[in-house]
N, CA, C and O atoms as a GROMACS GRO file, in nm:
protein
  516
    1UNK      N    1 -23.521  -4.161 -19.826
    1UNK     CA    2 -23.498  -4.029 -19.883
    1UNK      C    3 -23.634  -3.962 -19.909
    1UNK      O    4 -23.714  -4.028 -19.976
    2UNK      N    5 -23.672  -3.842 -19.865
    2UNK     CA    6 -23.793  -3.774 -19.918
    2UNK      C    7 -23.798  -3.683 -19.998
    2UNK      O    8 -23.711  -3.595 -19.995
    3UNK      N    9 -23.887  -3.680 -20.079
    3UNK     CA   10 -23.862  -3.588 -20.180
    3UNK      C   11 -23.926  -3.437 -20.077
    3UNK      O   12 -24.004  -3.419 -19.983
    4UNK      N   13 -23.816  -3.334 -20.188
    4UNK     CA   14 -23.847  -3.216 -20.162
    4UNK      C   15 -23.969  -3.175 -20.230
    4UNK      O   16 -24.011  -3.211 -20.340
    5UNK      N   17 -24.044  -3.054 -20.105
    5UNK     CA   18 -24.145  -3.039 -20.152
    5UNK      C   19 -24.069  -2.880 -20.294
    5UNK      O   20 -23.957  -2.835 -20.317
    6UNK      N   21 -24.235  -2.848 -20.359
    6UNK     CA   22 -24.189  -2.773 -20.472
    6UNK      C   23 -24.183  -2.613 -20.390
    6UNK      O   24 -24.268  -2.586 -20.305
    7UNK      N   25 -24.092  -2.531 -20.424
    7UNK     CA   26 -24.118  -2.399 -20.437
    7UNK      C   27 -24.221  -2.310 -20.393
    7UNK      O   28 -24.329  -2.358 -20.427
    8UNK      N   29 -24.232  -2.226 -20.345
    8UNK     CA   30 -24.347  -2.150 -20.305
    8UNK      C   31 -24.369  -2.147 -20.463
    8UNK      O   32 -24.273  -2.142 -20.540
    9UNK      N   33 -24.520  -2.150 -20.510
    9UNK     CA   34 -24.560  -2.053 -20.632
    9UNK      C   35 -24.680  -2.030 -20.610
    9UNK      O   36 -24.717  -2.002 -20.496
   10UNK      N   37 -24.783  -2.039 -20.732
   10UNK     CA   38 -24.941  -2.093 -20.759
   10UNK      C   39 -24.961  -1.949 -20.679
   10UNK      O   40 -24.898  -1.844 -20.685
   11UNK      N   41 -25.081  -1.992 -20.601
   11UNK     CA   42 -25.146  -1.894 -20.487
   11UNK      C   43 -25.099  -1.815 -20.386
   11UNK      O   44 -25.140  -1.705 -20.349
   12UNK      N   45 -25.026  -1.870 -20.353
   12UNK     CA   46 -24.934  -1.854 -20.265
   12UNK      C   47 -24.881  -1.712 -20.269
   12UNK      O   48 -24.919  -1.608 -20.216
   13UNK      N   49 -24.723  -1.759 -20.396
   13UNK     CA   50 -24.636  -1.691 -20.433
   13UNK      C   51 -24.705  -1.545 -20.474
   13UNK      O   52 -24.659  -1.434 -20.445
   14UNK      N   53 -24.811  -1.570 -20.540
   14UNK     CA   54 -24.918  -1.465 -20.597
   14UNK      C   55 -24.919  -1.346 -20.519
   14UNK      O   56 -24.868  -1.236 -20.540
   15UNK      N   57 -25.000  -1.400 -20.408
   15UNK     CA   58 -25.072  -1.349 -20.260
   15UNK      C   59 -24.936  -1.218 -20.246
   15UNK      O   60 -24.944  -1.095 -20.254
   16UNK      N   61 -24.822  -1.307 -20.223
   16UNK     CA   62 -24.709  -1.284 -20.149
   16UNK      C   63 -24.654  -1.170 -20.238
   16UNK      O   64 -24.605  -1.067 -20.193
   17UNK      N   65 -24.660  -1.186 -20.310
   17UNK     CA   66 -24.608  -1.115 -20.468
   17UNK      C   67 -24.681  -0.937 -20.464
   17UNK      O   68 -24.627  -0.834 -20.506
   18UNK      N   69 -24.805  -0.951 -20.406
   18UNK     CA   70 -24.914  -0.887 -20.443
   18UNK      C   71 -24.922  -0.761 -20.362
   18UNK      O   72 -24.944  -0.645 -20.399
   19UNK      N   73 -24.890  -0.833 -20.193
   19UNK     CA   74 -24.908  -0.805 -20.115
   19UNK      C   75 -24.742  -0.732 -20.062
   19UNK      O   76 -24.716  -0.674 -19.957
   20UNK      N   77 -24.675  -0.756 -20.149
   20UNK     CA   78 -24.535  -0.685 -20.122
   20UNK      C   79 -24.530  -0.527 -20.172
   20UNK      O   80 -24.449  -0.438 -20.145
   21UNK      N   81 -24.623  -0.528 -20.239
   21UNK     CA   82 -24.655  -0.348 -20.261
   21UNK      C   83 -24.704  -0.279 -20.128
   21UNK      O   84 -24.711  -0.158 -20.146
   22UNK      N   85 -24.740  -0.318 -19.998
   22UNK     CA   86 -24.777  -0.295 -19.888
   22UNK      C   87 -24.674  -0.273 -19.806
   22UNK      O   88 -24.710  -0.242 -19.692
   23UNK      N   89 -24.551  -0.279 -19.825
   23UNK     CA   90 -24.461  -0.311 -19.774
   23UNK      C   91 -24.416  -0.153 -19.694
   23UNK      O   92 -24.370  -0.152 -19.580
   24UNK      N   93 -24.437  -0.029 -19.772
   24UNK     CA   94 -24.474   0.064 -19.681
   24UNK      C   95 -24.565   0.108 -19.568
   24UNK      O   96 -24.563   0.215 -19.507
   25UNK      N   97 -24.643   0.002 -19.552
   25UNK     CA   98 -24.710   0.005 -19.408
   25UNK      C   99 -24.602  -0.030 -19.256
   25UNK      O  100 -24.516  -0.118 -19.243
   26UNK      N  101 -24.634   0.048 -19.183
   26UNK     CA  102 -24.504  -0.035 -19.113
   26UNK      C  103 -24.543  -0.139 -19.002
   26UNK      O  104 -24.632  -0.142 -18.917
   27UNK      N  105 -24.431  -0.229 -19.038
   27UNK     CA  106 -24.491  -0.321 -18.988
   27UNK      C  107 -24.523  -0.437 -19.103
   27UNK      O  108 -24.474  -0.546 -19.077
   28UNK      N  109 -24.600  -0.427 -19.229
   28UNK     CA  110 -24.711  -0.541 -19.247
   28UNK      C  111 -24.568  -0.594 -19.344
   28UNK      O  112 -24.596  -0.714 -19.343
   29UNK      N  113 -24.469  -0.589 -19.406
   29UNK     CA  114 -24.353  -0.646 -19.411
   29UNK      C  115 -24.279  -0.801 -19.332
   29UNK      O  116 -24.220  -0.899 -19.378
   30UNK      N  117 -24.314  -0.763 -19.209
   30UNK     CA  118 -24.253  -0.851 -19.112
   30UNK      C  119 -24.361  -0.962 -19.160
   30UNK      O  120 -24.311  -1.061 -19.214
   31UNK      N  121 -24.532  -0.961 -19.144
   31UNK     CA  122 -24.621  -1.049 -19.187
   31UNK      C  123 -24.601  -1.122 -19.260
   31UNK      O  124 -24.607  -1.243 -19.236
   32UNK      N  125 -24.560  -1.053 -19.409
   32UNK     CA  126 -24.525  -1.129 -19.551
   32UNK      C  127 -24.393  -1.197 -19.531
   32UNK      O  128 -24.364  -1.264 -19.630
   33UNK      N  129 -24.322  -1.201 -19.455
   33UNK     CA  130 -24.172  -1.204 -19.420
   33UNK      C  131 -24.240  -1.366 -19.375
   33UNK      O  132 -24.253  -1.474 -19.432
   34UNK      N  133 -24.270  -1.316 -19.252
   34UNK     CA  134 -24.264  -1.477 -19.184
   34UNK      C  135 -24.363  -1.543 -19.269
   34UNK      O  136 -24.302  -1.642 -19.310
   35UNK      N  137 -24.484  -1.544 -19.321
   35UNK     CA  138 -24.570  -1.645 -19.404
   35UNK      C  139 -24.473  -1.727 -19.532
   35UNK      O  140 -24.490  -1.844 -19.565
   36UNK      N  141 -24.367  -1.629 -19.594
   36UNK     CA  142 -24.308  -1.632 -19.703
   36UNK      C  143 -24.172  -1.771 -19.621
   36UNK      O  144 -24.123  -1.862 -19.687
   37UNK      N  145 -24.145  -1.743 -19.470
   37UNK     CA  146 -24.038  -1.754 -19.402
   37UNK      C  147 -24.069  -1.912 -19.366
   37UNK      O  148 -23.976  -1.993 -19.367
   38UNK      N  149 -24.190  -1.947 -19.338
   38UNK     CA  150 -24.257  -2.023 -19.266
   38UNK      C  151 -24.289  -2.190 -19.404
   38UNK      O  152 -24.272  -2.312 -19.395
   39UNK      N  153 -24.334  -2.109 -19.499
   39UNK     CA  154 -24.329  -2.176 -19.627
   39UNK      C  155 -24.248  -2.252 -19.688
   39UNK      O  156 -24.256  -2.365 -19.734
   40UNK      N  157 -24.118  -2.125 -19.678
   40UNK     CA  158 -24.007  -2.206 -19.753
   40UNK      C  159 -23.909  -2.307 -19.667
   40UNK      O  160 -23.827  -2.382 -19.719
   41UNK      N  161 -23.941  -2.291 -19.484
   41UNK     CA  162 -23.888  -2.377 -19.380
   41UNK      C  163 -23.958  -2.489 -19.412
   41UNK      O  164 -23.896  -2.595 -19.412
   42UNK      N  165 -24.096  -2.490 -19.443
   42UNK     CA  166 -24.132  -2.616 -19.480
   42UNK      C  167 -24.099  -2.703 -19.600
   42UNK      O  168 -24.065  -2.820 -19.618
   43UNK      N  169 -24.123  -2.602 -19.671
   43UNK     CA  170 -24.044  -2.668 -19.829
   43UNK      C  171 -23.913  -2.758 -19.821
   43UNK      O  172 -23.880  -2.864 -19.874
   44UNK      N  173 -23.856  -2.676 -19.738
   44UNK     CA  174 -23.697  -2.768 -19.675
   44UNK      C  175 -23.704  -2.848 -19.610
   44UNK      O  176 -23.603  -2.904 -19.566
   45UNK      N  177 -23.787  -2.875 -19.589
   45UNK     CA  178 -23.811  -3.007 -19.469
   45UNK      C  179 -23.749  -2.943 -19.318
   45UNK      O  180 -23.746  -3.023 -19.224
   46UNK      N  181 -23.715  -2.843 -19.302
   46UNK     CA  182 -23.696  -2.786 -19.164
   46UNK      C  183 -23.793  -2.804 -19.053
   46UNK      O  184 -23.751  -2.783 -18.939
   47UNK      N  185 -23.901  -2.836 -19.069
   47UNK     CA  186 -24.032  -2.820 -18.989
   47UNK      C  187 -24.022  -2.962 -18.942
   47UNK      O  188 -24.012  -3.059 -19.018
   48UNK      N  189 -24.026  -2.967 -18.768
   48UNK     CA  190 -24.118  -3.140 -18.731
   48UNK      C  191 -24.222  -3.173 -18.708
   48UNK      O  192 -24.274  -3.083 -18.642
   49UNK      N  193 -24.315  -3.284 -18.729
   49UNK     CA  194 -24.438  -3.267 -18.688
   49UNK      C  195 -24.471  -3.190 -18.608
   49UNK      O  196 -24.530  -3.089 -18.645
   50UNK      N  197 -24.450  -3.205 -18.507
   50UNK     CA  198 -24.430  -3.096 -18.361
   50UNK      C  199 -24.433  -2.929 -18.409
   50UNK      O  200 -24.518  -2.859 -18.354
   51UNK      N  201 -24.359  -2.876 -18.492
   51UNK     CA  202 -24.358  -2.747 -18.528
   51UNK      C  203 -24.490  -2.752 -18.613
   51UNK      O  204 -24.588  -2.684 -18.584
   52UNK      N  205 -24.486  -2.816 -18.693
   52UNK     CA  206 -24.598  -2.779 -18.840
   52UNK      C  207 -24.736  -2.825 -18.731
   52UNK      O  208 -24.840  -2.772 -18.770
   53UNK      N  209 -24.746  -2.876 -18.655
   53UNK     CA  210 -24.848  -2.894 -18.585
   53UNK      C  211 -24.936  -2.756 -18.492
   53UNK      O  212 -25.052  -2.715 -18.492
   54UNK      N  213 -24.804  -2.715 -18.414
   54UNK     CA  214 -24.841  -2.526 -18.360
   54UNK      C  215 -24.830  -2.454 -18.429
   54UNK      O  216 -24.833  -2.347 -18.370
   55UNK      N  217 -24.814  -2.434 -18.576
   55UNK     CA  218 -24.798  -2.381 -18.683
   55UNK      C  219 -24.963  -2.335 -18.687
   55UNK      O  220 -25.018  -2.226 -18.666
   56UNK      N  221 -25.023  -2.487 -18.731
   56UNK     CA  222 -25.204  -2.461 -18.762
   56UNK      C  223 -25.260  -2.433 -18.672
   56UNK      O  224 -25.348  -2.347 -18.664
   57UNK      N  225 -25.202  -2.523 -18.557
   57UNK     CA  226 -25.302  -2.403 -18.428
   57UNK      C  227 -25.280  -2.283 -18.384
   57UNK      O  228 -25.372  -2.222 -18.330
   58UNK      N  229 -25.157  -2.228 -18.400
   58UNK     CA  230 -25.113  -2.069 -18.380
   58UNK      C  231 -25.178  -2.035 -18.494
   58UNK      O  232 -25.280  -1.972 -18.464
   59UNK      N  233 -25.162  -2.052 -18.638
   59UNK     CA  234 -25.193  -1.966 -18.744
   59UNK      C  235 -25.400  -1.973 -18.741
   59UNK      O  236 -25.451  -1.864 -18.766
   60UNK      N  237 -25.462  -2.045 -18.724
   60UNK     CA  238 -25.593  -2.067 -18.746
   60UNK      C  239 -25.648  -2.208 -18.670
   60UNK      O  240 -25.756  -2.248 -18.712
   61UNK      N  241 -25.607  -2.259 -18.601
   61UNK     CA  242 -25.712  -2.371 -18.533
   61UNK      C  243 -25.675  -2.383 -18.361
   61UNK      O  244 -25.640  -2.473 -18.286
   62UNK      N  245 -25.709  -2.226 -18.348
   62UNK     CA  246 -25.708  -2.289 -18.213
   62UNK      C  247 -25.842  -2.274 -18.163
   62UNK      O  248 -25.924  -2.200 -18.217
   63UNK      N  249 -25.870  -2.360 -18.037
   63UNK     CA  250 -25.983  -2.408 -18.007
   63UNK      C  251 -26.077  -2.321 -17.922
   63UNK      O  252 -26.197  -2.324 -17.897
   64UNK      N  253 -25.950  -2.226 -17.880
   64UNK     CA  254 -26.046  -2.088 -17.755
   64UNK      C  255 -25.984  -1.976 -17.843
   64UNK      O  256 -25.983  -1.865 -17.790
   65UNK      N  257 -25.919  -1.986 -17.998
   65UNK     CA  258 -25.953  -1.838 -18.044
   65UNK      C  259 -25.806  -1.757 -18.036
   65UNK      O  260 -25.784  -1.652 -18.097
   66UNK      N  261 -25.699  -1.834 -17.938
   66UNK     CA  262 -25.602  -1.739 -17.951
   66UNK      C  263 -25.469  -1.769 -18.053
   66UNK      O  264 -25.363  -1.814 -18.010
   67UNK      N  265 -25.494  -1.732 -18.209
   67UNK     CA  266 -25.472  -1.770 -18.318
   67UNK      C  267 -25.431  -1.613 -18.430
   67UNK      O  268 -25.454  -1.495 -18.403
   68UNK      N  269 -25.374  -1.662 -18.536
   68UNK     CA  270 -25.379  -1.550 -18.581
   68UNK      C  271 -25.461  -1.501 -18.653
   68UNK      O  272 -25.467  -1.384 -18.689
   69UNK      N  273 -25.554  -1.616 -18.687
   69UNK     CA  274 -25.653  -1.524 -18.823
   69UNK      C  275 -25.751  -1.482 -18.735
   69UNK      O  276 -25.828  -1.413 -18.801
   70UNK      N  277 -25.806  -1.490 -18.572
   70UNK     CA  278 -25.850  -1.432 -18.468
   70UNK      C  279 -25.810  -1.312 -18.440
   70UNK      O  280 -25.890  -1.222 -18.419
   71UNK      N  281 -25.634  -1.288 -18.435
   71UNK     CA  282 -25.628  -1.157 -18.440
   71UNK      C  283 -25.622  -1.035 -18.534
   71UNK      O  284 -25.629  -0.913 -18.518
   72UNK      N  285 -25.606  -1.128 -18.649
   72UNK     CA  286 -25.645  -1.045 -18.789
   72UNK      C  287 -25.798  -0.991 -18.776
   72UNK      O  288 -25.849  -0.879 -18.775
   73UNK      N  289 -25.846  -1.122 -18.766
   73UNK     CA  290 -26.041  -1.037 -18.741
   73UNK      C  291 -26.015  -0.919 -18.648
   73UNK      O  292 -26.057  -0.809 -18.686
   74UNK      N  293 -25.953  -0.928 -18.534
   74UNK     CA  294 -25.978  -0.823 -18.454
   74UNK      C  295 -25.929  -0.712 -18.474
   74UNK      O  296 -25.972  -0.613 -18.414
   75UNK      N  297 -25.810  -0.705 -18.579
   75UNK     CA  298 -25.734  -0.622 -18.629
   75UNK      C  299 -25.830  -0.507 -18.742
   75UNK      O  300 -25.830  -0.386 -18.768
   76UNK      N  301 -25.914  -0.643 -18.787
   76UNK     CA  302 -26.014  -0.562 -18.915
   76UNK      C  303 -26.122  -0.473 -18.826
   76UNK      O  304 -26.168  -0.364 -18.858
   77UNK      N  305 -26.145  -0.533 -18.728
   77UNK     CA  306 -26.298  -0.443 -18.711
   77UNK      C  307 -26.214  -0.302 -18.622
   77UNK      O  308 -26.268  -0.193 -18.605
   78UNK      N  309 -26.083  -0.336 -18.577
   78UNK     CA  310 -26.024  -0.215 -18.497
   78UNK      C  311 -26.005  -0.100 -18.595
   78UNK      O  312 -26.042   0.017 -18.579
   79UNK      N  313 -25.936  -0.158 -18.710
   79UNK     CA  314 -25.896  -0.060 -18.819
   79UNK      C  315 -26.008  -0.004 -18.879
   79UNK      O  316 -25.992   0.111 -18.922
   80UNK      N  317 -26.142  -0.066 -18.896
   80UNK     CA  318 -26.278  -0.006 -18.967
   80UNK      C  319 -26.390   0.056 -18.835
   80UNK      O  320 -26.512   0.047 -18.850
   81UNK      N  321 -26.352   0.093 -18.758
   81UNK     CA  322 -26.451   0.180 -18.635
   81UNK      C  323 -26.349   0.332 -18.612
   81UNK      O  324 -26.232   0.335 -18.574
   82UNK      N  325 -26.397   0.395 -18.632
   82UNK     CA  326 -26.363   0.536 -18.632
   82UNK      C  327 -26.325   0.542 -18.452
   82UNK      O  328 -26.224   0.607 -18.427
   83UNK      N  329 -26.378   0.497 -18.363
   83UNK     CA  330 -26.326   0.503 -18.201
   83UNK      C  331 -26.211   0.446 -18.151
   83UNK      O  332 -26.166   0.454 -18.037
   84UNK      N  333 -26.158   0.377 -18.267
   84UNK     CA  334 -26.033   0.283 -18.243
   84UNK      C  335 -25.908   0.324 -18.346
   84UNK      O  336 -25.789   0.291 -18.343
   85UNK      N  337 -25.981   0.410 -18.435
   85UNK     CA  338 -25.903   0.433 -18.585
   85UNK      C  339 -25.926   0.602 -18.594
   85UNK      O  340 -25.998   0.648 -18.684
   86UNK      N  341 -25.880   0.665 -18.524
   86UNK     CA  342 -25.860   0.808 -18.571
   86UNK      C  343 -25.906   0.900 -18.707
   86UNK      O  344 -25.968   1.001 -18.741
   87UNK      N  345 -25.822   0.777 -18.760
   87UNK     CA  346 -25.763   0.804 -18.939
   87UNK      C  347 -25.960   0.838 -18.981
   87UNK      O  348 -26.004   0.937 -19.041
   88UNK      N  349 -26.015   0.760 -18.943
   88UNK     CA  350 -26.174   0.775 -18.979
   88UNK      C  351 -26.275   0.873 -18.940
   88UNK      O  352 -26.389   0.859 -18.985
   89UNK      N  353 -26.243   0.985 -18.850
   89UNK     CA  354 -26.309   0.995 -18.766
   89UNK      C  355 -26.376   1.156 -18.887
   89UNK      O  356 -26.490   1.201 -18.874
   90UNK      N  357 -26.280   1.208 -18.985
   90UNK     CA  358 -26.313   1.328 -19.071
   90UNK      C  359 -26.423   1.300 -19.178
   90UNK      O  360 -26.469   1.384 -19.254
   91UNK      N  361 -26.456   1.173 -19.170
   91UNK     CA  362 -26.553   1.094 -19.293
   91UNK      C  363 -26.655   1.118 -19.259
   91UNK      O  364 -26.688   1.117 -19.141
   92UNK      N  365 -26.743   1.150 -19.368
   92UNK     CA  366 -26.922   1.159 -19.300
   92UNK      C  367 -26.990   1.039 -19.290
   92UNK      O  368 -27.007   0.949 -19.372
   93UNK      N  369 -27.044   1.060 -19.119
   93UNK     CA  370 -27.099   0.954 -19.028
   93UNK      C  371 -27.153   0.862 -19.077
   93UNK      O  372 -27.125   0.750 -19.035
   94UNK      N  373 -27.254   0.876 -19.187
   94UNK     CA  374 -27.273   0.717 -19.247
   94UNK      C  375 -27.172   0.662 -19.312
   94UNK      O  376 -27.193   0.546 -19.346
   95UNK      N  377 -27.056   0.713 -19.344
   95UNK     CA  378 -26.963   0.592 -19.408
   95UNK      C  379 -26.860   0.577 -19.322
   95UNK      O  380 -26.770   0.504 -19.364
   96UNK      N  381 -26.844   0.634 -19.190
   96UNK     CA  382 -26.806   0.543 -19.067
   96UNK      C  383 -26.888   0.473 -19.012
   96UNK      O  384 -26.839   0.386 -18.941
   97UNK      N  385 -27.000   0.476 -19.018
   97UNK     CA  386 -27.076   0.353 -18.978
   97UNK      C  387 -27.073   0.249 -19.081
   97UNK      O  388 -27.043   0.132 -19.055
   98UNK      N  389 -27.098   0.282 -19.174
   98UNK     CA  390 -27.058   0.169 -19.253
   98UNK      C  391 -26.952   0.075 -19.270
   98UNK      O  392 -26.964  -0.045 -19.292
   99UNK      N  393 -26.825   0.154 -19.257
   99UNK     CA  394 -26.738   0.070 -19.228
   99UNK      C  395 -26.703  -0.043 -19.101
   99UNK      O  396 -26.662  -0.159 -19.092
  100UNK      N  397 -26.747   0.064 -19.014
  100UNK     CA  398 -26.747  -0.026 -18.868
  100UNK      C  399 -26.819  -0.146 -18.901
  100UNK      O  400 -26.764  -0.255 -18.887
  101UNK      N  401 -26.987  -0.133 -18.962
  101UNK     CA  402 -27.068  -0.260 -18.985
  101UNK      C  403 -26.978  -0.368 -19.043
  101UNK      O  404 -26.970  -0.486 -19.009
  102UNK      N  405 -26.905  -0.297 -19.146
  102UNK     CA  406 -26.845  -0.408 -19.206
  102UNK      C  407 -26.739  -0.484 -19.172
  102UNK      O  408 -26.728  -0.599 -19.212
  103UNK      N  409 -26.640  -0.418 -19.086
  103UNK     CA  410 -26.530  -0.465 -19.000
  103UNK      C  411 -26.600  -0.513 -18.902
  103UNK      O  412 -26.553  -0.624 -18.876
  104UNK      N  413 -26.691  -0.490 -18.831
  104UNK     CA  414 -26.806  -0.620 -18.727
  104UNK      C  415 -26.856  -0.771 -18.815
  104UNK      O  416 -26.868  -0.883 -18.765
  105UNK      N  417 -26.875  -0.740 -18.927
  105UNK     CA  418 -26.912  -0.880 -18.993
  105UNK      C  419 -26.829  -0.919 -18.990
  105UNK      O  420 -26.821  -1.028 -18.934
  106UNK      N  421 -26.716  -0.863 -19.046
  106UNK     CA  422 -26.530  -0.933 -19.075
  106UNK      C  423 -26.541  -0.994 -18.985
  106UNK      O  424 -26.574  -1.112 -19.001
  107UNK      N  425 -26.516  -0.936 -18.837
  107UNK     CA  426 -26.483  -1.003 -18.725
  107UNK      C  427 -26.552  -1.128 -18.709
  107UNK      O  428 -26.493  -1.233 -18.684
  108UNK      N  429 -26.700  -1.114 -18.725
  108UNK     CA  430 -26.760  -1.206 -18.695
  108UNK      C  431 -26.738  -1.378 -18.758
  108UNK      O  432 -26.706  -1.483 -18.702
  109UNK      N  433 -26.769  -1.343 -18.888
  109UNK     CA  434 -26.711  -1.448 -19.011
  109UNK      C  435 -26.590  -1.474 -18.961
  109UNK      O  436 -26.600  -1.558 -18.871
  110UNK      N  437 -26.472  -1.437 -18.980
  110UNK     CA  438 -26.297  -1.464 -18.950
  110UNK      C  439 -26.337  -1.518 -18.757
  110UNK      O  440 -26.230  -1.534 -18.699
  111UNK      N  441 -26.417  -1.534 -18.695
  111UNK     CA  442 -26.395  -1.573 -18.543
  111UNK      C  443 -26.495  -1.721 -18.554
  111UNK      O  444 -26.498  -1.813 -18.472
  112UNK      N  445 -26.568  -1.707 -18.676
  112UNK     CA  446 -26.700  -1.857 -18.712
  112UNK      C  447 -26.599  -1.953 -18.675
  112UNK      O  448 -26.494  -1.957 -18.740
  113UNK      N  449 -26.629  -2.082 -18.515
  113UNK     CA  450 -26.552  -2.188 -18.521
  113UNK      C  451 -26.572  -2.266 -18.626
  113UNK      O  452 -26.482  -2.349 -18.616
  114UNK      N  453 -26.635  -2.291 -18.722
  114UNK     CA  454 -26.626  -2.333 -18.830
  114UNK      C  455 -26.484  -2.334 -18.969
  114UNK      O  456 -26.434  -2.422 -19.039
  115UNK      N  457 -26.463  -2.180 -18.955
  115UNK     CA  458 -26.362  -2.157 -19.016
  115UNK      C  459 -26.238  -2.169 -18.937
  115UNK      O  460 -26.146  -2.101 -18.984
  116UNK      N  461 -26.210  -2.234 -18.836
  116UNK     CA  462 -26.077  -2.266 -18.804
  116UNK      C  463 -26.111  -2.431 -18.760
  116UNK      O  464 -26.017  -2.495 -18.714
  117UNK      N  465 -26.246  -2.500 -18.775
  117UNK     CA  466 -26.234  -2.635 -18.778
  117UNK      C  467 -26.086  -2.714 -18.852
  117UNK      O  468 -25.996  -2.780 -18.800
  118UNK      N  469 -26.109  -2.676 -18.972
  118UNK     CA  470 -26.020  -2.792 -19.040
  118UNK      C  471 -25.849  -2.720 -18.999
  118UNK      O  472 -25.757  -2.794 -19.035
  119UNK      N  473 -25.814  -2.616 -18.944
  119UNK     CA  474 -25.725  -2.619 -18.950
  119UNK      C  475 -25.688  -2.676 -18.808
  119UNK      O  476 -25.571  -2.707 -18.786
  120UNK      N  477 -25.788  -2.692 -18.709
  120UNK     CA  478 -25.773  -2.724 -18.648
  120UNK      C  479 -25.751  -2.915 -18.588
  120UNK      O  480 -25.688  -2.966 -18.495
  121UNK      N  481 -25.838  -2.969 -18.695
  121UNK     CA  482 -25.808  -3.088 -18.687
  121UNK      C  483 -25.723  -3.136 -18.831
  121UNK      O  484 -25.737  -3.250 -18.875
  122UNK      N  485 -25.662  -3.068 -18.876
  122UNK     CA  486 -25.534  -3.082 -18.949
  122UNK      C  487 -25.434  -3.102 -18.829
  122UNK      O  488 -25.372  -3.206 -18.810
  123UNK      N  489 -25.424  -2.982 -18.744
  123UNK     CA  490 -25.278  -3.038 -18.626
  123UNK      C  491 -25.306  -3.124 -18.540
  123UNK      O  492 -25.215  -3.183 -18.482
  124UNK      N  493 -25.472  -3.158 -18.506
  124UNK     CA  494 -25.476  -3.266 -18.426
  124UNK      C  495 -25.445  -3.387 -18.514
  124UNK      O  496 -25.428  -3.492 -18.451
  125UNK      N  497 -25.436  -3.391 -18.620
  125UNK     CA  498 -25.371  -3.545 -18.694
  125UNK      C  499 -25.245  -3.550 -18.663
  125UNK      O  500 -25.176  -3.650 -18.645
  126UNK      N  501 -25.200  -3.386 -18.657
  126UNK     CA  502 -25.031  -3.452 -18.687
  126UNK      C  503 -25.008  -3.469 -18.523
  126UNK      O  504 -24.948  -3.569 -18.482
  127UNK      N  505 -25.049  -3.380 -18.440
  127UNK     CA  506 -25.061  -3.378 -18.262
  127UNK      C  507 -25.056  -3.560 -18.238
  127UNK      O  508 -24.974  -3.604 -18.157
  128UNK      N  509 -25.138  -3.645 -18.304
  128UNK     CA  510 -25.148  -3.775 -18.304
  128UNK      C  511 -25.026  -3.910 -18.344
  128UNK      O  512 -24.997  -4.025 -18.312
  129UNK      N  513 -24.978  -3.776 -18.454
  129UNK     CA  514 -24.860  -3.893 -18.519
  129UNK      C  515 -24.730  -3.925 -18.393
  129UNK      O  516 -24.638  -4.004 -18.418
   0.00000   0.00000   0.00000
C-alpha cells in the first residue's frame, strides 16, 4: 500500500493562488490549469515512472532545449523587444531598450544548461528505474 502523497500547498499552492489573478490574460489560465492539473495527477498516484519521467524533461531537462522553461525564456525576451511586441513600440526608446536588455538576460539565464541539469538528471534516474 503507498501512502498518498499530501495536497498541493506550501509554494506551490501559493504560486498557483497568486498567479490566478492573471487569469484574464488569454490563454495564461490553461498554464495554471495544467501545472495545478499535473500536481494533483501526481498526488494521486496517477503518474508512472514513464510519465513523471517526460514530465521533467518536457517541463525543464531537456538536453537540446526543447522544454518548457526554454520556451518560457523565449516567450520573455519576445514579450520585452518592442519588434516582436507591438504593445512597446509608443515607449521612449531607452526604456524599450531596456526592456529588450532585460528579456535578453531572461533568455539567457532561463536557457543556462546548468539550470535544467538537475531536472534533467532527476528523469534520467527515473528513465533508469
Amino acid at each position: 500500500m503507498t501512502t498518498p502523497a499530501p495536497a498541493i500547498d506550501g509554494d506551490l499552492a501559493d504560486i498557483l493562488d497568486a498567479l490566478a489573478g492573471l487569469s484574464w490574460l488569454p490563454g495564461f489560465d490553461h498554464l495554471t490549469t495544467f501545472i495545478r492539473t499535473a500536481a494533483e495527477a501526481a498526488a494521486r498516484g496517477e503518474l508512472t515512472p514513464d510519465a513523471t519521467q517526460t514530465y521533467l524533461a518536457a517541463l525543464a531537462g531537456s538536453s537540446d532545449g526543447t522544454d518548457v522553461l526554454t520556451a518560457l525564456a523565449h516567450l520573455v525576451a519576445r514579450l520585452s523587444t518592442a519588434d516582436t511586441n507591438p504593445a512597446l513600440r509608443n515607449l521612449p526608446l531607452d526604456q524599450q531598450k531596456e526592456a529588450q536588455q532585460h528579456g535578453e538576460a531572461a533568455l539567457y539565464n532561463l536557457t543556462d544548461p546548468d539550470l535544467h541539469q538537475h531536472a534533467s538528471e532527476a528523469s534520467a534516474a527515473i528513465s533508469s528505474y
